[in-house]
LUMLUMBA-191032 format. One record per atom (N, C-alpha, C): residue in one letter; x, y, z. Coordinates in steps of 0.1 Angstrom, whole numbers, plus 5000, padded with zeros to 4 digits. Last residue first. Layout:
BEGIN
AXYZ/...
***
This chain:
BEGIN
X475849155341/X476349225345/X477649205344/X472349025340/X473849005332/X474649125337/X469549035341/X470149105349/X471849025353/X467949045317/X468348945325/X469148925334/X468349355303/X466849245308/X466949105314/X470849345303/X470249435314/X468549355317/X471649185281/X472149165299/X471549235305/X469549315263/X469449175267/X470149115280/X470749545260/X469149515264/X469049385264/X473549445249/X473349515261/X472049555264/X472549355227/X473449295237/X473249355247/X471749605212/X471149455214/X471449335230/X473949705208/X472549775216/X472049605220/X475749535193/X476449595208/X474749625214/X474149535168/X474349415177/X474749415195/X474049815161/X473049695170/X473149635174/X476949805156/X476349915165/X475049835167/X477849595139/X478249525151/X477449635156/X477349575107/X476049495121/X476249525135/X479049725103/X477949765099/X476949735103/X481449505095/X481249595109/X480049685111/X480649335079/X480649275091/X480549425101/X480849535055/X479549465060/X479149415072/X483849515063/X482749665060/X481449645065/X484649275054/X484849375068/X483749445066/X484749095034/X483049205035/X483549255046/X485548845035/X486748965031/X485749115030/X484248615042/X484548625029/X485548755026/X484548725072/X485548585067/X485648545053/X482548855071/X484148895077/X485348785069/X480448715067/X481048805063/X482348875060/X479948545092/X480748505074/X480648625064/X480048755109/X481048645114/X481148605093/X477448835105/X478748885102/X480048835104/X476048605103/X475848665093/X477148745089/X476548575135/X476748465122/X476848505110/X475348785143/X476848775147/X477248655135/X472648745136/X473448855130/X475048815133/X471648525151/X471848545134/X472748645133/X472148615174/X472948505170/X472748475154/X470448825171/X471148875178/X472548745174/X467448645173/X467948725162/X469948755163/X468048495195/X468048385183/X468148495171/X467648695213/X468848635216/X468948545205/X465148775210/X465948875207/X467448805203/X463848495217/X464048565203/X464848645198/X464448545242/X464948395236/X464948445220/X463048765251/X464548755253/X465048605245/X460448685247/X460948755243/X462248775243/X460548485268/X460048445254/X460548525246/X460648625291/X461748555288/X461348525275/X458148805288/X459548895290/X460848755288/X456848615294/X456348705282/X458048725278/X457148585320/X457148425313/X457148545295/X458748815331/X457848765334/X458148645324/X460949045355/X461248905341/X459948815343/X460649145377/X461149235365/X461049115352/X462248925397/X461649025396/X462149095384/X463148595386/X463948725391/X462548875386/X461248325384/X461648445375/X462048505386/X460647995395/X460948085395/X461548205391/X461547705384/X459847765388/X460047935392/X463947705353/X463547765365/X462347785372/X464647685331/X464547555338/X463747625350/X464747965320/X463947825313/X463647725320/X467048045335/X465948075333/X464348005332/X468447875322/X468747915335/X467447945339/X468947975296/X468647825296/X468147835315/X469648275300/X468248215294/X467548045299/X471948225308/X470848285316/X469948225313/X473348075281/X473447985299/X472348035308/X472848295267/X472148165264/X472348115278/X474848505279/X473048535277/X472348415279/X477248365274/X476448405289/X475248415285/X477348305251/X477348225257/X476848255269/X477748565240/X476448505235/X476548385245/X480048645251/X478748745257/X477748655251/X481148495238/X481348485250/X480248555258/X481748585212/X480948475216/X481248435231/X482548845219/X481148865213/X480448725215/X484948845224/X484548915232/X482648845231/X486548775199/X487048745213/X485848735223/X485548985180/X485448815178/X485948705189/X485849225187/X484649135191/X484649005185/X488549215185/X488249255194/X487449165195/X488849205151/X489649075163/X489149075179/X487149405149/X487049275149/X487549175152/X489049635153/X487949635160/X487249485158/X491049535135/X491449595152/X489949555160/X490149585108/X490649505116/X490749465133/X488849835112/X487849755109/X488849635117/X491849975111/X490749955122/X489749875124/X492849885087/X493949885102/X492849855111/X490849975068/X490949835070/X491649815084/X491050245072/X489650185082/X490050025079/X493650305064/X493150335079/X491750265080/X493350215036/X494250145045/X493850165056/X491150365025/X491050265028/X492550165039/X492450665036/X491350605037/X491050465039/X494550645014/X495050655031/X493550625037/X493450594993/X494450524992/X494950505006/X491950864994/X490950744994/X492250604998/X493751054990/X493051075001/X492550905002/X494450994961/X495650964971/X494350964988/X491851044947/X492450914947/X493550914963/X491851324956/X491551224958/X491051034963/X493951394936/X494251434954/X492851304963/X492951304910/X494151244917/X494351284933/X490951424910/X490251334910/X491851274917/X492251694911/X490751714917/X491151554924/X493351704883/X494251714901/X493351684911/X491151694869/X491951594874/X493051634880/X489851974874/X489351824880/X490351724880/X491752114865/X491952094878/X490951994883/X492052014837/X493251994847/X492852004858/X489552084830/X489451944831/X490751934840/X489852394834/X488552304839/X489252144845/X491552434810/X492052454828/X490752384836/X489952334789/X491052274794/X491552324808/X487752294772/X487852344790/X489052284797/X486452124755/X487752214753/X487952274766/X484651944765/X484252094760/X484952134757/X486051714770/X485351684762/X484851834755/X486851834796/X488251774785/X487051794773/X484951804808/X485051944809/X486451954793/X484651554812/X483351634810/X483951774796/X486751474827/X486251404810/X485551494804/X486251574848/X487251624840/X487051584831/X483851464860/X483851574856/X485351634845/X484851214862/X484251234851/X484151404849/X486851264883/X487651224871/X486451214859/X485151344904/X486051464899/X486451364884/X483651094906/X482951184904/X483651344899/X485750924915/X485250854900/X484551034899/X485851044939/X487251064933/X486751014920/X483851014954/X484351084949/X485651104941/X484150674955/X482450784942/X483350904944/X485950654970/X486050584956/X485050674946/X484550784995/X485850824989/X486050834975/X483050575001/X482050704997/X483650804988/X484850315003/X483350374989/X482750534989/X486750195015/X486250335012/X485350375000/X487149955017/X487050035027/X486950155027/X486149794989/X485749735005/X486049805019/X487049984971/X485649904970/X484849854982/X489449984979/X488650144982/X487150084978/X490949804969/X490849834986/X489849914983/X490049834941/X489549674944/X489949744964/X491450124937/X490150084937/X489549974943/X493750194933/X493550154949/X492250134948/X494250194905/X495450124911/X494850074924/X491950364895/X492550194891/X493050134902/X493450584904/X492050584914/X492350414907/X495850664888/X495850664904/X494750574906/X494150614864/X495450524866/X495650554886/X492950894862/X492350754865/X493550614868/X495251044863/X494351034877/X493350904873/X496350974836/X497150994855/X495950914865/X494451104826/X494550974818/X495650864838/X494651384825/X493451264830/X493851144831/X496851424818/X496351424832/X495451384841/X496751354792/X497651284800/X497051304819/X494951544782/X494551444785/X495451344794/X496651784786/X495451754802/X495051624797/X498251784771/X498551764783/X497351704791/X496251784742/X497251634750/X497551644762/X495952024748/X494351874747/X495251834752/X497652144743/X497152154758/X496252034760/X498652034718/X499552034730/X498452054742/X496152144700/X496552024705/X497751934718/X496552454720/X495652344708/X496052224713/X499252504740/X498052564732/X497452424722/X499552394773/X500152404760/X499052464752/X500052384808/X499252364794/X500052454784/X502252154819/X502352354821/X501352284805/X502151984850/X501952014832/X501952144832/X502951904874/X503652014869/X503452064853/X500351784881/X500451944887/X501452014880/X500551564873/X499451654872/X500051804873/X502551494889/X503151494876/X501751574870/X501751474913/X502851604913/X503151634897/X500351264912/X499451374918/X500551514912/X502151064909/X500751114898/X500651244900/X503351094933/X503751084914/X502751154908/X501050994953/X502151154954/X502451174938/X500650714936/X499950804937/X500050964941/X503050564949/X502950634929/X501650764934/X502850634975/X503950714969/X503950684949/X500650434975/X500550564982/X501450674971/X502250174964/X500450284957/X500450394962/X503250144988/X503650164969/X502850254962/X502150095006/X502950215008/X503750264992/X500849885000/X500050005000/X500950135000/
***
């Protein structure tokens, strides 16, 4: 990544030092310039697919506009979109590396953490279940209900769990802010601590 990063600086500098030219010379520069910035955005796209998408649209979104603008004769137009679409590209290239580091991080976390919290709940539950008697606050309704939340709650970690593991971080972590609420209305409704 630290390859891509530093072609991408390249790109970005080799944009910048075109000095436009008249007629055909300026077409050609700026189309080289275009031609740059989509080659940056190429290069980190397949990462920026899976950890930066709103980034990736912008950066596709300056590099049409420069087509756009290339395609009017609008030659200082289309140059600074494609400086536009190469700064970018490079932004999106540090983008997706930093939320993969993190997505990472934060998943090794709850993959530790999360079946273990599913294993308490269930033990209550089962606990529960067996039980002639409910803990104040927990009626026969109120556990029925908690067995489902707890059977949804174990879809989802599943769901993201193969997620994760097809290479969908993004998707996996996207479930875990309910999943956490969830979890935690369910040890508090079972008085989990």
């Amino acid at each position: 990544m630290a390859r891509r990063t530093r072609w991408l600086f390249l790109a970005s500098l080799a944009i910048a030092m075109i000095v436009p030219g008249c007629g055909t010379r300026q077409r050609d520069a700026t189309q080289a310039a275009i031609n740059a910035a989509e080659s940056a955005i190429d290069s980190v796209q397949s990462e920026a697919e899976k950890y930066a998408p709103e980034q990736l649209q912008a950066a596709r979104t300056a590099l049409q506009n420069a087509k756009e603008a290339l395609s009017k004769s609008d030659y200082d137009g289309a140059l600074k979109a494609a400086e536009d679409a190469a700064n970018k590209a490079k932004n999106m290239a540090i983008a997706a590396t930093s939320n993969r580091e993190e997505w990472t991080k934060e998943w090794t976390e709850l993959s530790a953490s999360m079946p273990k919290s599913l294993d308490q709940v269930k033990a209550k539950i089962d606990a529960y279940s067996r039980s002639a008697h409910l803990p104040e606050g927990l009626d026969q309704d109120a556990l029925e209900q908690a067995k489902q939340d707890y059977a949804q709650l174990r879809k989802s970690w599943d769901d993201a769990t193969a997620a994760a593991s097809q290479g969908k971080l993004r998707e996996a972590m996207e479930r875990v802010p309910s999943m956490k609420e969830m979890l935690a209305k369910l040890k508090e409704k079972l008085g989990i601590k």
